[in-house]
N, C-alpha and C positions, 0 to 999 in steps of 0.2 A: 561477571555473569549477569544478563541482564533477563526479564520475566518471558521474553521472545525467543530466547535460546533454544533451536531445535525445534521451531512452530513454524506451522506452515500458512502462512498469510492470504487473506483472498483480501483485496482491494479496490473499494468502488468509489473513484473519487466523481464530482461532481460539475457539469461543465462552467457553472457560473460561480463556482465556490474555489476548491482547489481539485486541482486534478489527480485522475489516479500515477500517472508518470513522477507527480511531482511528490507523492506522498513515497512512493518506492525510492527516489533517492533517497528523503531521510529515512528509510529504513536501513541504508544500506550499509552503513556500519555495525548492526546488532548482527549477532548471528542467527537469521531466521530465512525462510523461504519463500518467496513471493513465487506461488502458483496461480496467480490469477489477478493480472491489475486491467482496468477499464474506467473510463468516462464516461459517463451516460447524462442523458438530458433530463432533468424530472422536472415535470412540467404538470 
């Protein structure tokens, strides 16, 4: 049982860094909910 069990994740990865797609794969063995993944440019 890991700290993410039963949470619901919002995810804003970053276009020059790491992305949000790529951080929802390694989540994707915990048991938790990805309601909301996106890339965005901060600039």
């Amino acid at each position: 049982m890991s700290r993410y069990t039963g949470k619901k994740i919002v995810i804003i990865g970053d276009r020059d860094g790491i992305p949000g797609p790529a951080i929802q794969e390694c989540l994707k063995p915990l048991d938790c909910e990805v309601i909301f993944s996106s890339t965005e440019c901060f600039v």
